[in-house]
C-alpha positions in Angstrom: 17.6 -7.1 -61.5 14.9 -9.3 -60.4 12.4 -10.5 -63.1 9.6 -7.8 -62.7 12.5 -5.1 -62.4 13.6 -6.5 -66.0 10.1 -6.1 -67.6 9.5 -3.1 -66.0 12.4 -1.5 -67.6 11.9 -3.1 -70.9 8.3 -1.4 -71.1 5.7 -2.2 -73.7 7.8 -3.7 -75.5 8.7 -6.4 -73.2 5.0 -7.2 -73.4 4.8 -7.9 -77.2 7.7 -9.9 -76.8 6.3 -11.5 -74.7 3.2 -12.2 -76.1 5.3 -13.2 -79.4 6.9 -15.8 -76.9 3.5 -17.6 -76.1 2.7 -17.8 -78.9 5.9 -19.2 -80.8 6.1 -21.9 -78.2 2.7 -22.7 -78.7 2.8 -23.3 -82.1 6.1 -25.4 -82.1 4.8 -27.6 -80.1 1.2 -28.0 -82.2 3.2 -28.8 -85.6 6.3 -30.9 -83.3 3.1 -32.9 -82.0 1.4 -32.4 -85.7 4.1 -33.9 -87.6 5.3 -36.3 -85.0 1.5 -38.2 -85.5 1.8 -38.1 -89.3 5.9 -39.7 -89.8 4.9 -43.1 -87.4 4.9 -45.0 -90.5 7.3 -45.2 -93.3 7.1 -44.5 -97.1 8.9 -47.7 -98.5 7.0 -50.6 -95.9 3.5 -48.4 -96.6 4.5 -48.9 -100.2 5.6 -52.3 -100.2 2.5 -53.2 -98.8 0.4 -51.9 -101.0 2.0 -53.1 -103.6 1.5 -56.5 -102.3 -2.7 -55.7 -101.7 -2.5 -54.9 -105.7 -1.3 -58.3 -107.0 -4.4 -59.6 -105.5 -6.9 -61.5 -108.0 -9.3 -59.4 -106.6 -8.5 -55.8 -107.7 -11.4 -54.1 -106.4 -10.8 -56.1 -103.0 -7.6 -55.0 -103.1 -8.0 -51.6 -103.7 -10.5 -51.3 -100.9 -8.2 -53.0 -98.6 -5.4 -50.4 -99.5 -7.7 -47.7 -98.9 -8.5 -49.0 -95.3 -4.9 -49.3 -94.8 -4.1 -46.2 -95.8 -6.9 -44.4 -93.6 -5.2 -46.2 -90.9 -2.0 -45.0 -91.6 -3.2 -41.0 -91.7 -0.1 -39.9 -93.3 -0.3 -37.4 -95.9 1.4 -39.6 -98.3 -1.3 -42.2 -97.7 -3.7 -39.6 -98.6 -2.5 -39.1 -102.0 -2.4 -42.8 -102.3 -6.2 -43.4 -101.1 -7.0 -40.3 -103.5 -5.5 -42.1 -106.4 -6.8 -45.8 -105.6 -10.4 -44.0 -105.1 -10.0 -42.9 -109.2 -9.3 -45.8 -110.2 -11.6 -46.7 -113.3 -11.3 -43.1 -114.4 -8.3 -42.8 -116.6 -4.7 -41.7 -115.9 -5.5 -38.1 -115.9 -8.4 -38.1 -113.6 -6.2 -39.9 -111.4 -3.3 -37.8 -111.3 -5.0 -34.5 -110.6 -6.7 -36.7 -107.8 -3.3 -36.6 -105.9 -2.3 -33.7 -107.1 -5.2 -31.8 -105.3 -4.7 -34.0 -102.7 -0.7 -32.9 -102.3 -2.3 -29.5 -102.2 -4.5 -29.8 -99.5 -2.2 -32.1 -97.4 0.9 -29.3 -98.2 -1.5 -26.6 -97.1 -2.2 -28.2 -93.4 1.8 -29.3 -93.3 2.4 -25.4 -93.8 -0.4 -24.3 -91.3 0.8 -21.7 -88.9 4.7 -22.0 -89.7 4.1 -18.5 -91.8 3.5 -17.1 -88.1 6.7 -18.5 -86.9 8.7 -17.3 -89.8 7.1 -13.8 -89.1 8.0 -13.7 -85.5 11.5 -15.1 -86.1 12.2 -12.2 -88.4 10.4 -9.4 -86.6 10.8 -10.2 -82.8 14.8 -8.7 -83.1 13.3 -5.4 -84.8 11.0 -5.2 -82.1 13.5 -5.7 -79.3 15.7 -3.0 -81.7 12.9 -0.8 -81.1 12.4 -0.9 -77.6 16.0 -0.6 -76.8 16.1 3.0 -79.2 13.3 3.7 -77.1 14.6 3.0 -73.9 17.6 5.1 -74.7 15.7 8.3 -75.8 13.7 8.1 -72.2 16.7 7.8 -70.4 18.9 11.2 -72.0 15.2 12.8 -72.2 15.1 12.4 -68.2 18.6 13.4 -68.0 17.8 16.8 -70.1 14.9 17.5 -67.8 16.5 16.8 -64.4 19.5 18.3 -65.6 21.3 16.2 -63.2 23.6 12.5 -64.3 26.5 11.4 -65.2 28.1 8.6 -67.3 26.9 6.3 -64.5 23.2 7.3 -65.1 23.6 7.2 -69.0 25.4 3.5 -68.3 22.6 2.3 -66.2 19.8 3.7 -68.7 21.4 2.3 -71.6 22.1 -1.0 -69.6 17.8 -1.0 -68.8 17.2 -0.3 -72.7 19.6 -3.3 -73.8 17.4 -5.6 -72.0 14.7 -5.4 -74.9 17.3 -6.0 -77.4 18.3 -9.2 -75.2 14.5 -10.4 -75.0 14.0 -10.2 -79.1 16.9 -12.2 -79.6 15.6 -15.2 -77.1 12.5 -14.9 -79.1 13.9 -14.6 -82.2 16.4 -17.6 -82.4 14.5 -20.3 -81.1 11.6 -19.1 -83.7 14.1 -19.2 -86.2 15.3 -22.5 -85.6 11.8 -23.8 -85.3 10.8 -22.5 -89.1 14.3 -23.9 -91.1 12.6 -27.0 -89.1 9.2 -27.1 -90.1 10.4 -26.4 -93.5 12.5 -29.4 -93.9 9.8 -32.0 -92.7 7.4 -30.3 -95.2 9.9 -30.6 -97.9 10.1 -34.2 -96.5 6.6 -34.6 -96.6 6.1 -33.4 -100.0 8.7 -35.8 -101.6 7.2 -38.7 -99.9 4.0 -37.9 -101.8 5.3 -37.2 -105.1 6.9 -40.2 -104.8 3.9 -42.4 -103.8 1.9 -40.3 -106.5 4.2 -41.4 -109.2 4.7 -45.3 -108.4 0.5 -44.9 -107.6 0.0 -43.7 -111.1 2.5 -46.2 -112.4 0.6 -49.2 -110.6 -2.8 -48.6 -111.6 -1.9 -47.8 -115.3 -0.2 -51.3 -115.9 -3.7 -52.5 -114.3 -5.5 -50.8 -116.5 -3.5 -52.2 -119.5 
């Protein structure tokens, strides 16, 4: 079968397979591109270095120069940090819920769209499940009404309604492999933040002491 024979026969199913398909790929590639930008530099040099800005003379100096630094950085662990450095002056718990908030709002973009994913990864099969039942109750409904077949023309009809089946799994898989992905480097993501929050906290408390 050619490939407008194959979509032909899979019927309107094929079509919100389909469309599952676009968009799947579209969003793996967003968050691939997403979280690619936002791992360029890593948690122990960003650290390190900020550390170093902090034994500056100058604290306020220093703290501004970390905050440019992490601004350049633009990874969500150097948002938590800038979060915390900007409360500095403010006590330990102002500066804590700071980052927390921040861990929030940086988790919540990390997580943007992967929920889609998930969805289509669990549903695209059942779809594909449906269009094959489907498939199979046109083809012994035309038999019933023609009166006419044979287990050739029951082979071939279930054959046709298989091919809906076949399609949710190509959506299915890569969708699924995509989301134990993304969910990984979020979990990645979060830890690197927890842990800059907690030597952050630990920092600016022995300067306040």
């Amino acid at each position: 079968m050619g490939i407008f024979q194959l979509i032909k026969a899979g019927g309107i199913t094929i079509y919100a397979l389909a469309l599952y398909s676009i968009v799947s790929i579209a969003i793996i590639i967003e968050r691939l591109i997403y979280y690619h930008s936002r791992s360029m530099v890593k948690r122990d040099d960003f650290m390190s270095d900020i550390k170093n800005q902090l034994k500056r003379d100058n604290l306020r100096h220093a703290i501004t120069m970390c905050v440019e630094m992490c601004k350049d950085a633009g990874t969500p662990f150097a948002n938590v940090v800038s979060a915390g450095l900007d409360a500095f002056g403010r006590g330990e718990k102002e500066i804590s819920s700071n980052m927390e908030r921040t861990i929030v709002v940086q988790t919540n973009m990390l997580s943007r769209f992967t929920t889609t994913v998930g969805t289509i990864s669990s549903t695209a099969v059942y779809i594909g499940l449906l269009g094959t039942v489907l498939g199979i109750m046109k083809a012994f409904h035309s038999i019933s009404v023609t009166g006419s077949g044979g287990m050739s023309v029951v082979i071939n009809g279930i054959s046709e309604a298989l091919i809906t089946t076949a399609a949710g799994l190509l959506v299915a898989v890569p969708a699924v492999m995509a989301y134990n992905y993304f969910m990984k480097r979020i979990d990645g993501f979060i830890t690197d933040m927890e842990l800059c929050a907690s030597e952050i906290l630990d920092l600016l408390s022995g300067k306040h002491k």
